[in-house]
MIRO-696093 format. One record per residue: residue in three letters; x, y, z of N, C-alpha, C in turn. Coordinates in steps of 0.2 Angstrom, whole numbers, plus 5000, padded with zeros to 4 digits. Example, Ala and Ser with C-alpha at 12.3 -4.5 7.8 and 13.67 -1.06 7.14 Angstrom:
REM MIRO-696093
Ala506649725039506249785039506649845039/Ser506449895035506849955036506450005039/
REM end
This chain:
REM MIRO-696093
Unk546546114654546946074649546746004650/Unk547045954647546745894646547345854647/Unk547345794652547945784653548045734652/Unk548945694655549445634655549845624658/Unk550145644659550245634664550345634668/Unk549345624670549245614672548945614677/Unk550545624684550145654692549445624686/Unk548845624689548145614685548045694686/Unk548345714680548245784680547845794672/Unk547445864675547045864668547445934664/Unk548245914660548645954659548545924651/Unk548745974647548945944639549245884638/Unk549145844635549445794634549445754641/Unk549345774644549245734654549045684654/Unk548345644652547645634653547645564659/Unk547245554660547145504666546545444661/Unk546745384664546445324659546345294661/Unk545645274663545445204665544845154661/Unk545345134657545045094650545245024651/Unk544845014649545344914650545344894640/Unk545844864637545844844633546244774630/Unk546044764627546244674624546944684619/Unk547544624624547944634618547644594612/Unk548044584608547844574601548444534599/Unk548444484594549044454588549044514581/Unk549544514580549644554575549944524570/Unk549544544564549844524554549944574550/Unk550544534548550644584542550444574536/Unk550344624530550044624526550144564520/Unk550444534522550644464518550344394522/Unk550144424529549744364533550344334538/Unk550744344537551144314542551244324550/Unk551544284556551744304561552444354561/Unk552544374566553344394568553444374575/Unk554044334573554244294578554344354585/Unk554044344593554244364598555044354599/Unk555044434601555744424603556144424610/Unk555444424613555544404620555944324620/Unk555944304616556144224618556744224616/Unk557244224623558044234622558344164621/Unk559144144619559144104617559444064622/Unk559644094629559744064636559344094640/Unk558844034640558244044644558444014650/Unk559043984653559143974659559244024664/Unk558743994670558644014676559144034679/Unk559744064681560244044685559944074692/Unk560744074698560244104705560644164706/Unk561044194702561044264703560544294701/Unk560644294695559944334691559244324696/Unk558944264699558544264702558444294708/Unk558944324711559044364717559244414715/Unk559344444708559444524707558744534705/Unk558344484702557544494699557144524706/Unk557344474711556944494715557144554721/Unk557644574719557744634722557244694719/Unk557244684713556744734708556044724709/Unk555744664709555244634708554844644716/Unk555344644720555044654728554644554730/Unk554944544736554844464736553944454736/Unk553544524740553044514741552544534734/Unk552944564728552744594723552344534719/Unk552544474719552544434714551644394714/Unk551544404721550844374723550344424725/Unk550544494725550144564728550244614726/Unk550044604720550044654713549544734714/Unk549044714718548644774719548744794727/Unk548944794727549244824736549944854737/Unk550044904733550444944734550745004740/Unk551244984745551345014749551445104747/Unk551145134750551045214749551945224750/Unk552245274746552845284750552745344755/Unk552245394757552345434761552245404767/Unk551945444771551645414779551045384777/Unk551045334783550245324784549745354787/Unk549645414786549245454789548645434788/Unk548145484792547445454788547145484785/Unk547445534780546945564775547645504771/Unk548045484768548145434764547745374765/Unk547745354770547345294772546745284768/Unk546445354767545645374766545845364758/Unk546345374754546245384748546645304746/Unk546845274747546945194748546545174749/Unk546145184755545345124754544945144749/Unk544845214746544645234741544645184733/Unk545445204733545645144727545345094727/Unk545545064732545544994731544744934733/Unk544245004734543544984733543545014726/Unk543845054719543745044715543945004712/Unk544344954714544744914710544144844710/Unk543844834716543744794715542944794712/Unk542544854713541944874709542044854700/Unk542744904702542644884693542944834690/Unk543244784695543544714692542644694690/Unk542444674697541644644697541144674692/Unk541144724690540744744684540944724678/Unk541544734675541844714669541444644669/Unk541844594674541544504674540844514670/Unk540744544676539744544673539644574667/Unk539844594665539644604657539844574652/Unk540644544655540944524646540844434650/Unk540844434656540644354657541344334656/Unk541844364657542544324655543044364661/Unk543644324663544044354667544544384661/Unk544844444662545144484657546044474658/Unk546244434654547044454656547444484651/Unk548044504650548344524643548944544647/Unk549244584643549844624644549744714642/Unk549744744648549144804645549744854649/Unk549844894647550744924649550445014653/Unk550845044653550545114657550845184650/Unk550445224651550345264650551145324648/Unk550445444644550545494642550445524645/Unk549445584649549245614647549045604649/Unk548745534659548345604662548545624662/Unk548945674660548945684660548645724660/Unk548045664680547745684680548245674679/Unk548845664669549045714668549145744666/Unk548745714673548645744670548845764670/Unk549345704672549245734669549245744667/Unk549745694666549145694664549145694662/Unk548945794654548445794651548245794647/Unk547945814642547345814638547645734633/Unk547345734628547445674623547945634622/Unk548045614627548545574625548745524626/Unk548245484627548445414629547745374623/Unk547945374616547545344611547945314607/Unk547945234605548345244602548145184597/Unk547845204589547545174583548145104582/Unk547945054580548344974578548644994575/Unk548445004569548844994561549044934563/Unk549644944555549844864555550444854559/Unk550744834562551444814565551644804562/Unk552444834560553144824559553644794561/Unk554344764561554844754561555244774563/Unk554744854564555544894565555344934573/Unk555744934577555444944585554944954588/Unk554844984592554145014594553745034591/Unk553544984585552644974584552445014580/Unk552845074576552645104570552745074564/Unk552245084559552145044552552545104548/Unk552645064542553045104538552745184536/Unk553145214531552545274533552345244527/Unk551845304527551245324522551045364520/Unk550245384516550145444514549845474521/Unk549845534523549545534528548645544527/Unk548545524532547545504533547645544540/Unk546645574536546645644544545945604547/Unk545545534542545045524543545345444546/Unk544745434550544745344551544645294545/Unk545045234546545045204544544745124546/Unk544445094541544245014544544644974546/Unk544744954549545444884555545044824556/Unk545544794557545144714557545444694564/Unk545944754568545944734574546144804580/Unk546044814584546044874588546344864595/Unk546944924593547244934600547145004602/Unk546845014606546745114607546945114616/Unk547145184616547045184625547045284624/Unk546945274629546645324631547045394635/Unk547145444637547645474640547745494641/Unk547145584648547645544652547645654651/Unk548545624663548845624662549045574663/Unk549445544646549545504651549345484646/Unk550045394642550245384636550245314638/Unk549645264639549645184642550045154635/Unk550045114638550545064632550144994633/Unk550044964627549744904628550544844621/Unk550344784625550844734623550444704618/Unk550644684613550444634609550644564611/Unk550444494608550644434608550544424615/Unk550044424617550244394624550344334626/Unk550144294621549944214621551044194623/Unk551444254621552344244621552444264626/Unk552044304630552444324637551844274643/Unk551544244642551244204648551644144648/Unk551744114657552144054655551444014654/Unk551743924651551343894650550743894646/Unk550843924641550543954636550543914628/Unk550243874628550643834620550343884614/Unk550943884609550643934602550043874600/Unk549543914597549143874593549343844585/Unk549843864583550243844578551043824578/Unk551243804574551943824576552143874578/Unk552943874582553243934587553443984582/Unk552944004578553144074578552544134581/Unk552744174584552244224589552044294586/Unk551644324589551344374587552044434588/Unk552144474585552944544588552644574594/Unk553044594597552644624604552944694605/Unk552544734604552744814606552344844610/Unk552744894611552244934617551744964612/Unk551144984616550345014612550345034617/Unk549845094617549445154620548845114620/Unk548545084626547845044626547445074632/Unk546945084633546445094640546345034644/Unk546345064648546544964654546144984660/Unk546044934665545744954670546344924677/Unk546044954681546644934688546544864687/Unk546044824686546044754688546444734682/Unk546144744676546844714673547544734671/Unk547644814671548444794672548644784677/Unk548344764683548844724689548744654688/Unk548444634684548444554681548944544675/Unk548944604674549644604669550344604672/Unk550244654677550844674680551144584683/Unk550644554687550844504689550844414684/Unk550744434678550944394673551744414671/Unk551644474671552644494671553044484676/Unk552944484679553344474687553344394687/Unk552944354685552944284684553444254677/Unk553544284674553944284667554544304668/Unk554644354673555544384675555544334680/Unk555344304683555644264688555944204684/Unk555544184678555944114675556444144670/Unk556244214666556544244661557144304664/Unk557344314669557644364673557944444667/Unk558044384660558444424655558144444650/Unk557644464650557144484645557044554647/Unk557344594643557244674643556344674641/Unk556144674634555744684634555144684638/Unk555044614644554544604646554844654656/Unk555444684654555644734659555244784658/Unk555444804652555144854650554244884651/Unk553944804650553444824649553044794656/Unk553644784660553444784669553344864670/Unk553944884668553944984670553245004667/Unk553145004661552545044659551845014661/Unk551544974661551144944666551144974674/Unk551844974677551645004683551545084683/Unk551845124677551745194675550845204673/Unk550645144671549845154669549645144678/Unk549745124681549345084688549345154691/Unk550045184691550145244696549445304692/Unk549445294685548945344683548245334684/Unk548045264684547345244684547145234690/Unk547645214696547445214701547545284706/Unk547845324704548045394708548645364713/Unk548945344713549445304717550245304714/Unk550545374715551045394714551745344717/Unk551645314719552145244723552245194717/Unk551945184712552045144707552645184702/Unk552845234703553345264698554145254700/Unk554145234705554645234707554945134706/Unk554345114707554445034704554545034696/Unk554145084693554145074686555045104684/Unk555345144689555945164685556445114685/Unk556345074692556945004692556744974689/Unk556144934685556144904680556244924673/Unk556244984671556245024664557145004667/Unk557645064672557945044671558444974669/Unk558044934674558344844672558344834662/Unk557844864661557644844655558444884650/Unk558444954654558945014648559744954650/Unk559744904654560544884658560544834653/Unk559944814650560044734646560044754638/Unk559744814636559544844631559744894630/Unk560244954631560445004630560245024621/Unk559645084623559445114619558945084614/Unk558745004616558245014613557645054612/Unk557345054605556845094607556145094609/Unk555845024613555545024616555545034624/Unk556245024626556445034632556245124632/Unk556845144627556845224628556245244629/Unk555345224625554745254623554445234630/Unk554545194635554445174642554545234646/Unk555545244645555645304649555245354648/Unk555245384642554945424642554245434643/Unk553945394643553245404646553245394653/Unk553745364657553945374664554045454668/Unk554445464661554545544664554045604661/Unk553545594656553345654656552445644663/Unk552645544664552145564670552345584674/Unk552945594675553245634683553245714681/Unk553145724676553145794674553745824672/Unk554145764668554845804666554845804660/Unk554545864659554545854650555045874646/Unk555345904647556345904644556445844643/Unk556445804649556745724648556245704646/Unk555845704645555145644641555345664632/Unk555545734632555445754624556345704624/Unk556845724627557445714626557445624624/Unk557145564629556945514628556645504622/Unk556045534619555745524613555945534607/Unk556845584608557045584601557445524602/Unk557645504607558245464606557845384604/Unk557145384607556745324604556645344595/Unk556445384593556645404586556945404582/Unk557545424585558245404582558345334580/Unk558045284584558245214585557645204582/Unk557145204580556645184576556145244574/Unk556245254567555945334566555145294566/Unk554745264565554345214565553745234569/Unk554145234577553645234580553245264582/Unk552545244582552145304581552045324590/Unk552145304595552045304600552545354602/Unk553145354602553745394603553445454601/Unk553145464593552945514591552345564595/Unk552045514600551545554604551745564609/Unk552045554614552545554620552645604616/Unk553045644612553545684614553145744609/Unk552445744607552145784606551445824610/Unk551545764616551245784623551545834628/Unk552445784629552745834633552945904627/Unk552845904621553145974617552546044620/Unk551745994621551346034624551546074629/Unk551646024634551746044640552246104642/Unk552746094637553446134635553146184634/Unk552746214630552146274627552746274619/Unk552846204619553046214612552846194607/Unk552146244604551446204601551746174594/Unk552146254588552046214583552646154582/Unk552946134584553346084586553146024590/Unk552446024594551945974597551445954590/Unk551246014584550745994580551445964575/Unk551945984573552345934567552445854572/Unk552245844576552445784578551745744578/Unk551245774581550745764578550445724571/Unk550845784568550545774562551045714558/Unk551545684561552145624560551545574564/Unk551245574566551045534571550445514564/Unk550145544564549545534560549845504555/Unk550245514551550645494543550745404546/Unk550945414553551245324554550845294558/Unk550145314559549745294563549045354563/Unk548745344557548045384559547445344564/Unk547245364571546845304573546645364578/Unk546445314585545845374591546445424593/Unk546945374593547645404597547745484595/Unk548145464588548145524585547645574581/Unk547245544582546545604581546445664586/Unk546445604593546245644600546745694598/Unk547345694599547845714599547845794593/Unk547745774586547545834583546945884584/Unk546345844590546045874593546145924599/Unk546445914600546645944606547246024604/Unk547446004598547946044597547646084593/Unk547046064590546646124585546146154591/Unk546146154597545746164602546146214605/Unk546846194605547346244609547346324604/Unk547246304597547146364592546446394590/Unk545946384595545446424595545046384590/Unk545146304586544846284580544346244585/Unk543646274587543346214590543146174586/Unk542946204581542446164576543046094572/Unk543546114572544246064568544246014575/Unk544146024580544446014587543845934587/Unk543245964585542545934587542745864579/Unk542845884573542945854568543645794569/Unk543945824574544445754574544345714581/Unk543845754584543445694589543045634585/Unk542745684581542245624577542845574573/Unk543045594570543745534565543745474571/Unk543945524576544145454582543745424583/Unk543045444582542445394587542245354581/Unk542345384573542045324570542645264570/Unk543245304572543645234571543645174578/Unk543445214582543445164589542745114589/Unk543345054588543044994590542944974597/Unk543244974601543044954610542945014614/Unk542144964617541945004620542145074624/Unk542845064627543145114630543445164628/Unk543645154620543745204617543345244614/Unk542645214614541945254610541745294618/Unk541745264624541945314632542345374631/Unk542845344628543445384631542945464624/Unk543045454618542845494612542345544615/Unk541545494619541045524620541445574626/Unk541745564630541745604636542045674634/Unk542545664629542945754629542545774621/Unk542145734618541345784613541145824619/Unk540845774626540445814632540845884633/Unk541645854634542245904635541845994633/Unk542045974628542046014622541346054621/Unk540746004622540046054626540046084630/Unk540146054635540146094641540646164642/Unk541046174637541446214641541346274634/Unk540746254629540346314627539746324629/Unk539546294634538946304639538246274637/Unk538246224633538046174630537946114634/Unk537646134641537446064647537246014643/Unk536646024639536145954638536645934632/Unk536945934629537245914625537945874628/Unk538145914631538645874636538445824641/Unk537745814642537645764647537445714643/Unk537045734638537145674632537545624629/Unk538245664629538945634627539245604633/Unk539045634640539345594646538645534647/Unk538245534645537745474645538045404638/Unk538145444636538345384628538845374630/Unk539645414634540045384636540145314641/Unk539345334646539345284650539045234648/Unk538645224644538245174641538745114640/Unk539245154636539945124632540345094636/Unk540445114643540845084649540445114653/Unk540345074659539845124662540345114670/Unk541145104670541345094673542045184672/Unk541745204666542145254665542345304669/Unk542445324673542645384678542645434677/Unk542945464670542945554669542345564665/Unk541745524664541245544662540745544666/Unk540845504674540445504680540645554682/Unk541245594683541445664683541245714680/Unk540945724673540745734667540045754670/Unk539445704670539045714673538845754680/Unk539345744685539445794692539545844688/Unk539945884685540045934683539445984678/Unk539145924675538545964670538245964674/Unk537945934681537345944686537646024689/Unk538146034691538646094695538646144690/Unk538746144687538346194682537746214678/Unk537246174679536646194678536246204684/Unk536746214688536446224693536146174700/Unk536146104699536146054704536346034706/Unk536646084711537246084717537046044722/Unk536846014723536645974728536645884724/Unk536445894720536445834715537245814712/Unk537545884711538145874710538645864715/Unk538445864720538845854728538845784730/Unk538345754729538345684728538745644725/Unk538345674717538945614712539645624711/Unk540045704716540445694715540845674722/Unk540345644727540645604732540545534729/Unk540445514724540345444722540945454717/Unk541245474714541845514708542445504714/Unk542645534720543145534722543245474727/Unk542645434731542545374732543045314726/Unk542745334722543245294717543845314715/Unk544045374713544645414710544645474713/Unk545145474720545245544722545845594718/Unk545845614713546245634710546045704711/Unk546745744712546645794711546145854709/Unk546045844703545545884703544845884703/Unk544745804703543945794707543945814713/Unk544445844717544445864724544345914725/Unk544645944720544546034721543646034718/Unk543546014714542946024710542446014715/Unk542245944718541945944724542045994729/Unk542746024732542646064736542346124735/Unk542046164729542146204727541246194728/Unk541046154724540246134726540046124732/Unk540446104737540346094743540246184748/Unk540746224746540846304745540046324744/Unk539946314738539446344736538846334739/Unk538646264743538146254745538146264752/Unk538646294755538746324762539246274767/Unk539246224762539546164766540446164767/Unk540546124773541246134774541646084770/Unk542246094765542646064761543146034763/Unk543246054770544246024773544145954773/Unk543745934772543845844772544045814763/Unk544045874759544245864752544945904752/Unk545045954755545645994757546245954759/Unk546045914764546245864767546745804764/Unk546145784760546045724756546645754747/Unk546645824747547145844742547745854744/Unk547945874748548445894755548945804753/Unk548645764754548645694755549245684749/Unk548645694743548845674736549645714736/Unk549645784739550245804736550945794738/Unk550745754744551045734748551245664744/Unk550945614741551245544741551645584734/Unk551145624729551545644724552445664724/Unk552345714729553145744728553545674733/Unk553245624737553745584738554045534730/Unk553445514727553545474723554045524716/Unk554445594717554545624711554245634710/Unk553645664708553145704702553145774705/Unk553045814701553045884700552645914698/Unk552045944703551445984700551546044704/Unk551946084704551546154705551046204702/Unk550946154697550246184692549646194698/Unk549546124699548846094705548946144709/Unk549246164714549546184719549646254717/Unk549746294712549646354711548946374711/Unk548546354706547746354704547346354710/Unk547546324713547146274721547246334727/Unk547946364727548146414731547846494732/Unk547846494724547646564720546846574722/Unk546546494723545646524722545746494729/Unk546046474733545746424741546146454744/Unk546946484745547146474750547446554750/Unk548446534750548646604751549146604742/Unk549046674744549346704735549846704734/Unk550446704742550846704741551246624738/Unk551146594740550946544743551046504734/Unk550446534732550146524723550846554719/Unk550946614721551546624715552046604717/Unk552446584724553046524723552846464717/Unk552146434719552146364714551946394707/Unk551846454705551746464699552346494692/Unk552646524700553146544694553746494695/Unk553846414699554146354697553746324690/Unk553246314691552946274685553046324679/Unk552846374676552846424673553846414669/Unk554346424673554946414673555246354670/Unk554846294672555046224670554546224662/Unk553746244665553446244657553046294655/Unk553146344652553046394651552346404645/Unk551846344649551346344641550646364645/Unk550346384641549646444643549346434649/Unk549146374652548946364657549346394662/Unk550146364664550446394668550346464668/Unk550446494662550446584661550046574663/Unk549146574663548846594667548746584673/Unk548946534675549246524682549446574685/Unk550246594684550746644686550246724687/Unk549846704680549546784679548946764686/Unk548546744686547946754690548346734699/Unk548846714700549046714706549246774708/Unk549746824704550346874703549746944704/Unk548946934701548346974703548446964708/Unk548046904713547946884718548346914726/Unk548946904723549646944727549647014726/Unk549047054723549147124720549647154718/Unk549847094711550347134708549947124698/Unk549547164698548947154692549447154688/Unk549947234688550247254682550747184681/Unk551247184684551447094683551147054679/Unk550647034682550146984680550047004670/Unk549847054670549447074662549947004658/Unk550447014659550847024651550746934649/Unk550846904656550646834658549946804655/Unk549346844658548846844655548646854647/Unk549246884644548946894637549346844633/Unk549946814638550146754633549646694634/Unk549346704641548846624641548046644636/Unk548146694633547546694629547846714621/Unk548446704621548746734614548646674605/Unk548446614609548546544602547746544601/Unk547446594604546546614600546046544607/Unk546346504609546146454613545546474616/Unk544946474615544346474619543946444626/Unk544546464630544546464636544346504641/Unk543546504643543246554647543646574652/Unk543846524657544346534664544946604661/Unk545246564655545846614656545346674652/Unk545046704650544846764646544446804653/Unk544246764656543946774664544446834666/Unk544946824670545546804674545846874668/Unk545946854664546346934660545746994659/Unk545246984661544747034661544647084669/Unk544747014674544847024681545347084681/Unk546047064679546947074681546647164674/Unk546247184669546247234666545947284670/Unk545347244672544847304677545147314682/Unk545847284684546047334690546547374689/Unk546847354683547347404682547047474676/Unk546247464679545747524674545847514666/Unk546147454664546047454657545247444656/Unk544647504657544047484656543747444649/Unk544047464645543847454637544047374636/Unk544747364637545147314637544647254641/Unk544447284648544047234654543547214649/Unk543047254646542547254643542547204636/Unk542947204633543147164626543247074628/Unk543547074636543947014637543046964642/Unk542747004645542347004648541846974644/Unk541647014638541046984633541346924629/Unk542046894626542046854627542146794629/Unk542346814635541946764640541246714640/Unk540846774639540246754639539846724631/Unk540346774627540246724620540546654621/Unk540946634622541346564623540946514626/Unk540746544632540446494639539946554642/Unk539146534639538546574643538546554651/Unk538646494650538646454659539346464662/Unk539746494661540146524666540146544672/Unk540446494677540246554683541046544687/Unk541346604689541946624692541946594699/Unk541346574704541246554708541446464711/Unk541346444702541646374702542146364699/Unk543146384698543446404694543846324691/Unk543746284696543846214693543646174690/Unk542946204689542446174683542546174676/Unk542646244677542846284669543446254667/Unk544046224669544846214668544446144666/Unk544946134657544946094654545346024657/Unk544845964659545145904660545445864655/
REM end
């Protein structure tokens, strides 16, 4: 599955995002500004407020934006995935420089879908400009609905993920010391879905943190503290950022009650911890208060995923597209025409999205899941083709350098793929670059507990920080470790969300545990919405030929082989859609 969030998990609607994008001034169709509404009308400083600020804000927060204290132990397999980070952060601050030749700042907010949340996961963190509104968070009036791109004169897209980035407009209103170029009227500032990199939303995060210490009382730019650090926890793999993001969404819900940008924060806050009841419940209540927005309307059309509540994820979808046709909500019909077996519709609303994406990162972000989408009908050169165009486009892109590892591990250059995927986890040890390498490392006789290790770690900062994956942790047990083990964490996740993947989860562990009959009924709901997924048609062919369904083995078997000629059961991580 494809993720948001996030956990950087590669679940529907989860996806993980490491895009950097440019805020932008927005005009309405008459040419005018709309005044920012961050500028409150008692801008005085007092020194309570300044001592509640910095109880939120953390005193050391304000100067040391990318050095986040892990909340687990400091053990040394975290250690190892903290120096990890944070030699990405700075590779990819230093590349960006050197190409665009400019220091990058904005207001670039966090995330749906890695959603790894991925989880994370899959589409969900795109999200097309249109024109801003007046009316809360950032959806345009409606309109006729468009399933094709359209031409823009400016561009806000992000990527997703597990996992729903938010980008701010108007930044020129939330920097201090910043004079308007015209008179004091300012661009509106809403949350967006934008692709960001660690270095710049932690230049964002610490432009915020310098605005609330003069402005203490500014919900919005609270708000858009919490989602910022909801992106940092997703791009950087660094689940201690979720916990900062809920005192400042909270500060924002104490000054704002029910706005609906605060509410669209929460809820991208909780469907990255993987509370997708609260993420859908948060996203009606942000709709209710602004039916408008298009953002709300993907949040809770990622978590409906997740819920396995598809056709109630594609009407929301399909509300998203009427008030925002762009990458966001393209991805997004792609993904969902994927989950019904339409690859060819799935492939067509990648393209919508790629002619509409203008920045670089989003023609990255498009090119990598077309690769997706190759690769996983066994079409390598085609998919390393689109993991090449993705990196031409950002060459600092991650899930397409994963992308790459993965077509080498399946055509066979395991050895070549063992490398690039210690260069993939060096920079992003997420989850499932961990298992994936270890699995490559398997194969070529070599020992993987130093990845094992290194994932042990993640589950660790994760369950400190609130997040809740026993997806990972089932999948991971079922093929690495113990079965029993696999069915406690599958039939939790299965329980809270009952959508194909978990089913076949429950079903391929509940095998494993030798309970096939069990398993069957699990296995034919994860292959029941026609989804051409080799892994799960694998896995029900496995669970028939042992309970002697030889006919049924046989039927489930060859499509397999019809879907994905380069399947192989040996590397079961490869196959699971990121």
């Amino acid at each position: 599955m494809r993720p948001t969030a996030t956990s950087a998990a590669r679940r529907p609607g989860v996806r993980n995002l490491l895009d950097t994008g440019d805020a932008h001034e927005t005009r309405h169709a008459d040419g005018t500004h709309h005044a920012d509404d961050t500028h409150h009308a008692d801008d005085t400083h007092h020194a309570d407020d300044t001592n509640d600020t910095n109880s939120v804000l953390g005193a050391d927060e304000v100067n040391h934006t990318d050095d986040a204290t892990p909340v687990a132990n400091p053990a040394d397999a975290v250690n190892q995935i903290d120096h990890a980070r944070r030699a990405d952060h700075a590779h990819a601050g230093d590349a960006r420089d050197e190409r665009t030749g400019t220091v990058r700042s904005g207001i670039d907010g966090g995330t749906a879908g890695d959603g790894p949340n991925p989880a994370s996961g899959r589409r969900s963190g795109r999200e097309d400009d249109g024109d801003a509104s007046a009316d809360g968070n950032g959806g345009a009036a409606p309109g006729p609905r468009a399933r094709r791109p359209r031409l823009r004169t400016v561009l806000v897209a992000g990527a997703g993920g597990l996992a729903v980035a938010m980008l701010l407009t108007g930044v020129a209103a939330l920097l201090p010391g910043t004079e308007p170029a015209s008179p004091p009227v300012a661009a509106r500032v809403e949350l967006r879905e934008a692709p960001v990199s660690p270095v710049s939303v932690a230049r964002s995060v610490e432009s915020l943190q310098v605005r609330l210490q003069r402005l203490p009382k500014d919900h919005l730019a609270w708000a858009r503290l919490g989602a910022a650090y909801v992106q940092q926890a997703r791009i950087t793999a660094d689940p201690s950022y979720y916990p900062k993001a809920e005192q400042a969404l909270a500060r924002a819900a104490a000054l704002a009650p029910g706005d609906p940008e605060v509410l669209t924060g929460q809820a991208s806050l909780a469907a990255g911890r993987h509370e997708f009841d609260l993420a859908v419940r948060l996203a009606d209540q942000a709709i209710e208060a602004n039916p408008y927005g298009a953002l709300a309307h993907g949040i809770r059309a990622d978590a409906l995923t997740q819920l396995g509540r598809y056709d109630e994820a594609t009407d929301a979808i399909n509300r998203m597209m009427d008030l925002r046709p762009g990458v966001s909500s393209f991805t997004r019909a792609s993904y969902d025409a994927e989950l019904r077996g339409d690859v060819r519709k799935a492939a067509d609303f990648l393209a919508y999205a790629l002619r509409d994406a203008l920045a670089p990162e989003d023609v990255a972000y498009c090119r990598y899941y077309l690769g997706e989408l190759a690769l996983h009908s066994g079409d390598v050169d085609r998919a390393a083709r689109e993991y090449d165009a993705a990196l031409a486009a950002a060459p600092d892109y991650v899930p397409a350098l994963a992308g790459r590892a993965r077509a080498l591990a399946v055509s066979g250059r395991l050895a070549q793929a063992a490398d690039a995927y210690q260069a993939v986890v060096n920079r992003l040890p997420l989850a499932q670059y961990l298992v994936e390498y270890g699995e490559v490392l398997v194969r070529l006789g070599r020992d993987p507990s130093a990845q094992w290790t290194l994932l042990d770690a993640q589950r660790r900062l994760m369950a400190a920080a609130g997040v809740r994956d026993d997806l990972t942790w089932a999948e991971f047990e079922a093929d690495h470790g113990s079965a029993e083990r696999a069915v406690r964490h599958a039939r939790a996740e299965y329980e809270r969300n009952p959508n194909l993947v978990a089913a076949d989860a429950l079903a391929w562990a509940l095998h494993k545990a030798g309970r096939s009959k069990e398993a069957l009924r699990y296995a034919k709901q994860a292959t029941s919405t026609g989804w051409r997924n080799a892994l799960l048609h694998h896995h029900r062919a496995v669970i028939e030929r042992a309970l002697g369904r030889t006919g049924d083995a046989k039927r489930s078997a060859a499509l397999v082989k019809e879907i994905n000629p380069r399947f192989d059961p040996e590397l079961p991580a490869l196959a699971r859609f990121s």
